[in-house]
LOBA-519114 format. One record per residue (C-alpha): x, y, z; residue in one letter. Coordinates in steps of 0.1 Angstrom, whole numbers. Layout:
# residues N
vofi px = X py = Y pz = Z rest = a
...
//
This chain:
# residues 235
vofi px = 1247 py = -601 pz = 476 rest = x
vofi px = 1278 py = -625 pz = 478 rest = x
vofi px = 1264 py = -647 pz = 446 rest = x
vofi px = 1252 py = -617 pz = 425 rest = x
vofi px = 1288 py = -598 pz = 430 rest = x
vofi px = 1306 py = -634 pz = 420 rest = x
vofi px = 1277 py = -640 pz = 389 rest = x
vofi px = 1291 py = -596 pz = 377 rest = x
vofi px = 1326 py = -606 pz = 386 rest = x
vofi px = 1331 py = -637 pz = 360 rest = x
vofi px = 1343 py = -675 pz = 366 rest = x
vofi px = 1378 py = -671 pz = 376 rest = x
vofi px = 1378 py = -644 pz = 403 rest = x
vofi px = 1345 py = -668 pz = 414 rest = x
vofi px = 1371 py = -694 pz = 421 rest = x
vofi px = 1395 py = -667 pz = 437 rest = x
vofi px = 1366 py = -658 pz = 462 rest = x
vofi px = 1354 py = -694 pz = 470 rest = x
vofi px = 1387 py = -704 pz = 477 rest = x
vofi px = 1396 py = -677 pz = 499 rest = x
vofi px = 1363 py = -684 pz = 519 rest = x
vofi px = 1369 py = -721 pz = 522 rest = x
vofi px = 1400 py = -717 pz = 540 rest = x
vofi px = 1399 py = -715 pz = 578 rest = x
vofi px = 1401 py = -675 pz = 593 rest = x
vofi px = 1440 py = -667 pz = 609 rest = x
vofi px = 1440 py = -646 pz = 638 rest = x
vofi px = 1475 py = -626 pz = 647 rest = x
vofi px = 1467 py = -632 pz = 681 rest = x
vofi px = 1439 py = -649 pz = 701 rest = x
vofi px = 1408 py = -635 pz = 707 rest = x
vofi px = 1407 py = -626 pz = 743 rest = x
vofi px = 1371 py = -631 pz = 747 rest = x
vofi px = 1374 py = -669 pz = 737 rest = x
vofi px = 1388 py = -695 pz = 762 rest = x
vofi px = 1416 py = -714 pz = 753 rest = x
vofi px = 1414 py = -744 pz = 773 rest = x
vofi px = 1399 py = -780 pz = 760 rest = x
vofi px = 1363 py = -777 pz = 776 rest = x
vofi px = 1358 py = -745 pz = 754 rest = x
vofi px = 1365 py = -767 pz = 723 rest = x
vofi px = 1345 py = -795 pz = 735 rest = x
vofi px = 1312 py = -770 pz = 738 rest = x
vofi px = 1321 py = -754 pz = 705 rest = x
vofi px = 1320 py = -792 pz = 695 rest = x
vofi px = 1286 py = -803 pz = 714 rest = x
vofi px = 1266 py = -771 pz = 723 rest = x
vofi px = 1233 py = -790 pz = 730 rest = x
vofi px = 1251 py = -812 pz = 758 rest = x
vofi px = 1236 py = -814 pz = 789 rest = x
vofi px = 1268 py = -803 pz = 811 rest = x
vofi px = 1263 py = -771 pz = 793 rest = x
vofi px = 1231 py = -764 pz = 792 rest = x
vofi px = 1232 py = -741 pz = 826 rest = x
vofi px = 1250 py = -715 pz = 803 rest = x
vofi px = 1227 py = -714 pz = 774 rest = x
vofi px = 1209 py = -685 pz = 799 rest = x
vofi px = 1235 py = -660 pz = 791 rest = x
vofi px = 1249 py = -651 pz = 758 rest = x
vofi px = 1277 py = -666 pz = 746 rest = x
vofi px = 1309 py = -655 pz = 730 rest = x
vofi px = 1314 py = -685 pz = 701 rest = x
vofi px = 1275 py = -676 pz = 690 rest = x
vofi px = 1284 py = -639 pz = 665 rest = x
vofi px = 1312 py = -661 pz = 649 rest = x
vofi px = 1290 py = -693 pz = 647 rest = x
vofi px = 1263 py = -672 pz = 631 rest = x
vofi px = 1293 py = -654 pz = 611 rest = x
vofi px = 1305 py = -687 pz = 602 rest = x
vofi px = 1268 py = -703 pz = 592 rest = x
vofi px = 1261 py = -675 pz = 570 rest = x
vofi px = 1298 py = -676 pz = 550 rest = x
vofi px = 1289 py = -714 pz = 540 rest = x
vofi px = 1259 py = -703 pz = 529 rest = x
vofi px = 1273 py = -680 pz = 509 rest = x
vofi px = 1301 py = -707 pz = 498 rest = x
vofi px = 1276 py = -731 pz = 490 rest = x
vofi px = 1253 py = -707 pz = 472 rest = x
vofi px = 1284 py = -695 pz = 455 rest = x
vofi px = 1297 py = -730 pz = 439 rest = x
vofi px = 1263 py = -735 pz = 429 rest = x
vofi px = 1262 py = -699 pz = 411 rest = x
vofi px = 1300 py = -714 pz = 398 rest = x
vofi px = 1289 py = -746 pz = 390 rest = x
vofi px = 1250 py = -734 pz = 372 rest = x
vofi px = 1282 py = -709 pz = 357 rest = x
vofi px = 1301 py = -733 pz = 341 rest = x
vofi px = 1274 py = -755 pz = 328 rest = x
vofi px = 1260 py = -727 pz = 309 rest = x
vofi px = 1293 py = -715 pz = 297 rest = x
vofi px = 1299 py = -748 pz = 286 rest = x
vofi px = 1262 py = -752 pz = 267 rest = x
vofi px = 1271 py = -719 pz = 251 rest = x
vofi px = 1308 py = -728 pz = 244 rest = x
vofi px = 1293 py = -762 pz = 225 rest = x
vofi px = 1267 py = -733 pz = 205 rest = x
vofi px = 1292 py = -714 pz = 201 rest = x
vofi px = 1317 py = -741 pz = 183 rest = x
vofi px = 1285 py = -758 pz = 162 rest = x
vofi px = 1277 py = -721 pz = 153 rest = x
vofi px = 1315 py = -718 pz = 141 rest = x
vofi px = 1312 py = -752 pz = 125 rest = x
vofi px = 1282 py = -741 pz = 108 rest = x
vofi px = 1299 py = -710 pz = 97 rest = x
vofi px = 1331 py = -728 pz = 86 rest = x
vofi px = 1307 py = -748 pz = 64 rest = x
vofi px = 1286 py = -722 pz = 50 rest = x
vofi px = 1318 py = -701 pz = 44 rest = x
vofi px = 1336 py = -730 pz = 28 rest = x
vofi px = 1306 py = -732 pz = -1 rest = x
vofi px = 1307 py = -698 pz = -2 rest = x
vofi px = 1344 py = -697 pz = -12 rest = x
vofi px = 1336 py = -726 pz = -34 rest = x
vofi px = 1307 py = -701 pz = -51 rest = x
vofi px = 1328 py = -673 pz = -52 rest = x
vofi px = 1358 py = -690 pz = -69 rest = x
vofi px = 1331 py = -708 pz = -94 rest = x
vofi px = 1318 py = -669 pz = -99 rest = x
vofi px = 1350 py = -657 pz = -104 rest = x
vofi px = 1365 py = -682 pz = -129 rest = x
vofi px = 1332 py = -679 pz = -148 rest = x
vofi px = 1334 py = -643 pz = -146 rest = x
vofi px = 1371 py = -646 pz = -159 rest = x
vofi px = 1364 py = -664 pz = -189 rest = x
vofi px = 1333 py = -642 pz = -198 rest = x
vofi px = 1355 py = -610 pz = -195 rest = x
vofi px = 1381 py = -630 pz = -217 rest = x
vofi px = 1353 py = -636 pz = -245 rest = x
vofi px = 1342 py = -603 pz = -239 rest = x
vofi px = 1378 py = -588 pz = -247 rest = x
vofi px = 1385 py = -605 pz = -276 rest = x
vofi px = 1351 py = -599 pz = -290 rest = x
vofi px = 1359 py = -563 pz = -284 rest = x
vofi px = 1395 py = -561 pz = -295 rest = x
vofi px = 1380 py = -580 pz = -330 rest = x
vofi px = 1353 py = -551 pz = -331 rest = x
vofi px = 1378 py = -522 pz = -327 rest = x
vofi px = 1398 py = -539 pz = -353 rest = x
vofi px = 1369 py = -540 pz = -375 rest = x
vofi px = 1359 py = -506 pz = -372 rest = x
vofi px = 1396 py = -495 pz = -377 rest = x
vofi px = 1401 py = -511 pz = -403 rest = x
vofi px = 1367 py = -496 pz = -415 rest = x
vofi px = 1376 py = -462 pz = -405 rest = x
vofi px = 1409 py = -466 pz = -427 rest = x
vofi px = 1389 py = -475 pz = -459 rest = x
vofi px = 1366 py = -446 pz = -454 rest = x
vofi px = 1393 py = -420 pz = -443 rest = x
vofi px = 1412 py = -437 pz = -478 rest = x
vofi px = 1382 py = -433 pz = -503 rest = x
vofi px = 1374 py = -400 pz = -488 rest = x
vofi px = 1413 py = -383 pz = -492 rest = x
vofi px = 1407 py = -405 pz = -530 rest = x
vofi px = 1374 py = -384 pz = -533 rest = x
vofi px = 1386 py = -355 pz = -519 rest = x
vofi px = 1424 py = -357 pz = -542 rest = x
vofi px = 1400 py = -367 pz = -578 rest = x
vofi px = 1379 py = -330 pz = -563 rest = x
vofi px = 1405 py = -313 pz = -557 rest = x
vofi px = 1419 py = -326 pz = -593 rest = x
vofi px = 1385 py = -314 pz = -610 rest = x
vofi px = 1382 py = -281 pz = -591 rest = x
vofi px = 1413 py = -271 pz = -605 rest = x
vofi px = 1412 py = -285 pz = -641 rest = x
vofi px = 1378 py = -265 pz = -637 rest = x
vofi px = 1394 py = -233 pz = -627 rest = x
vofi px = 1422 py = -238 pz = -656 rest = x
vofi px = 1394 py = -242 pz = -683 rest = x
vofi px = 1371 py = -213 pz = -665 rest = x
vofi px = 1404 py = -190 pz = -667 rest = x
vofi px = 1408 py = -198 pz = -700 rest = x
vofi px = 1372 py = -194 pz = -714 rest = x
vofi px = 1373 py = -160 pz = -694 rest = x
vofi px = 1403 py = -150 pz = -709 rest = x
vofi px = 1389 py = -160 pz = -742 rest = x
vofi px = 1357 py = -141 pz = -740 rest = x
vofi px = 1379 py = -113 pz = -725 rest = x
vofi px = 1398 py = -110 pz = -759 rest = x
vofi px = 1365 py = -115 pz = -779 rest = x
vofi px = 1348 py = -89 pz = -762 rest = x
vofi px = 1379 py = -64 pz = -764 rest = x
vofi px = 1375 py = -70 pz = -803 rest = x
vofi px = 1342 py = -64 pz = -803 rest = x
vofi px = 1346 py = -38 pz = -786 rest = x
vofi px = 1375 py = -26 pz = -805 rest = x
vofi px = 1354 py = -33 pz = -839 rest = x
vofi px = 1321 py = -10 pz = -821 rest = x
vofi px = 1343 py = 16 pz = -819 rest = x
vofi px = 1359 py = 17 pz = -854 rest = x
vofi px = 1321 py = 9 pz = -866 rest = x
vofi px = 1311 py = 42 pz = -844 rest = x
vofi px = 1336 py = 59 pz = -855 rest = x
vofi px = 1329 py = 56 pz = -886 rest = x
vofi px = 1293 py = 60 pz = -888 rest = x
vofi px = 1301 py = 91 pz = -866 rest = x
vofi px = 1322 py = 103 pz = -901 rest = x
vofi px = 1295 py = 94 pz = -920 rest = x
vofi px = 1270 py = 116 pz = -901 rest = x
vofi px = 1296 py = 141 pz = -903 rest = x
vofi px = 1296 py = 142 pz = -936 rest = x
vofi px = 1261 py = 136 pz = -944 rest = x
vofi px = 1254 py = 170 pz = -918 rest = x
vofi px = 1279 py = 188 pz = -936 rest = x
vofi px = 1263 py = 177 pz = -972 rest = x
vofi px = 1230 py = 185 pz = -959 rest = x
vofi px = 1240 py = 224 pz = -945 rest = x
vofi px = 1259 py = 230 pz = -980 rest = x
vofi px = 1222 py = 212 pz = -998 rest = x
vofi px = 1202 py = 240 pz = -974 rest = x
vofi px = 1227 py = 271 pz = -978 rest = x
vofi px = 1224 py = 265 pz = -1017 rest = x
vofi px = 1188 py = 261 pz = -1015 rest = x
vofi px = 1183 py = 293 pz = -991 rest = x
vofi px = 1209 py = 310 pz = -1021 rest = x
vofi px = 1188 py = 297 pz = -1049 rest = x
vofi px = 1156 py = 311 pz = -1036 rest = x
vofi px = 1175 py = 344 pz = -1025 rest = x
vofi px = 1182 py = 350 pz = -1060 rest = x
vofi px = 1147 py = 335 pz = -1074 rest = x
vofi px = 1133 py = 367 pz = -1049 rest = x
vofi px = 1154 py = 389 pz = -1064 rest = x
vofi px = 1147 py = 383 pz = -1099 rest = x
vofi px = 1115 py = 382 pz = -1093 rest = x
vofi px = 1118 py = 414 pz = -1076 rest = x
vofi px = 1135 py = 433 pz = -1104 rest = x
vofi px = 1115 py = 418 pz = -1133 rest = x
vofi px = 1081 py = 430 pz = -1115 rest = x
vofi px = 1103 py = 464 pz = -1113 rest = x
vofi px = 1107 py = 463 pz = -1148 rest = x
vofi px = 1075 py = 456 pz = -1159 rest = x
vofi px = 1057 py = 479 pz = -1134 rest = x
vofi px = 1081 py = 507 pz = -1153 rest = x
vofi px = 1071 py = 490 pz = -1185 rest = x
vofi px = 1035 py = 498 pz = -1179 rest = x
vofi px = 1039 py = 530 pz = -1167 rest = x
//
């Protein structure tokens, strides 16, 4: 559990723990249980000696703390190994990590060349592109003004026409106007005038048929009185 928590808990609070376990435990005040006296040490020393091997019967106080003891190095040991396996594979992926960086560096070093390349190319094709442009627009301004100039030059010269057009339709209208209010004017008189002449030839005509109707009026009545007469004439 010791070497798993230090492996979770990173390199440096690793050191923290292994150091703290390395050093010797400090009591406030001795343990009451253990003896204090030089024989004590000397069978914390030598525990398999034969002076003490009466007392191996009954359970000793050192043996816990011993056992406590056994298992801390244990963990000590196992945890510089866990350090040290640690810090070999931070330093195999510290070397990746900088030949990965190199790598990069290198790639993005030729890319930046690329790029710059790209962009100076790109540059001078936008440059040719302009000015190809800007001598089109000219072009077709300069096009647009000869065609906007001939067509107001058309469109003046019509203009021109259309009304020397209009003058000459005005005055041919006005001339046929006059002619046709002589005409006119001569239809009238002529009407007029053969208007008198039927007039008169009406009036000659009732004066040619009252003559005649007095003519024959009188024929009757001469005829009547001469066959008068001669019917008295006979008689």
């Amino acid at each position: 559990m010791a070497s798993s928590l230090s492996l979770a808990q990173g390199p440096r609070k690793l050191s923290r723990l292994a150091f703290a376990l390395t050093q010797p435990p400090r009591l406030s005040r001795p343990c009451p249980s253990i003896p204090a006296s030089g024989t004590a040490m000397a069978m914390y020393n030598n525990p398999m000696s034969p002076r003490f091997m009466g007392d191996l019967t009954e359970p000793h106080g050192f043996d816990k703390p011993y056992q406590v003891i056994k298992r801390l190095q244990a963990d000590v040991q196992e945890l510089r190994a866990a350090f040290q396996a640690e810090q070999q594979q931070r330093a195999v992926e510290v070397n990746q990590l900088r030949q990965e960086v190199g790598v990069l560096r290198d790639q993005l070093n030729k890319e930046c060349h690329e790029r710059h390349g790209i962009c100076h190319q790109l540059v001078q094709d936008l440059g040719i592109l302009k000015s190809e442009k800007i001598k089109a627009i000219d072009e077709l301004r300069s096009q647009f003004t000869t065609a906007v100039h001939q067509l107001n030059t058309i469109i003046q010269d019509e203009i021109r026409d259309r009304k020397s057009d209009c003058s000459l339709r005005d005055t041919r209208e006005a001339n046929e106007r006059s002619e046709r209010q002589a005409e006119l004017g001569n239809l009238r008189q002529e009407f007029g005038n053969h208007k008198k002449i039927s007039d008169a030839f009406r009036d000659d005509t009732v004066n040619s048929i009252n003559n005649l109707n007095h003519d024959v009026e009188m024929i009757a009545t001469t005829l009547c009185k001469v066959s008068t007469t001669k019917g008295t004439l006979s008689s």
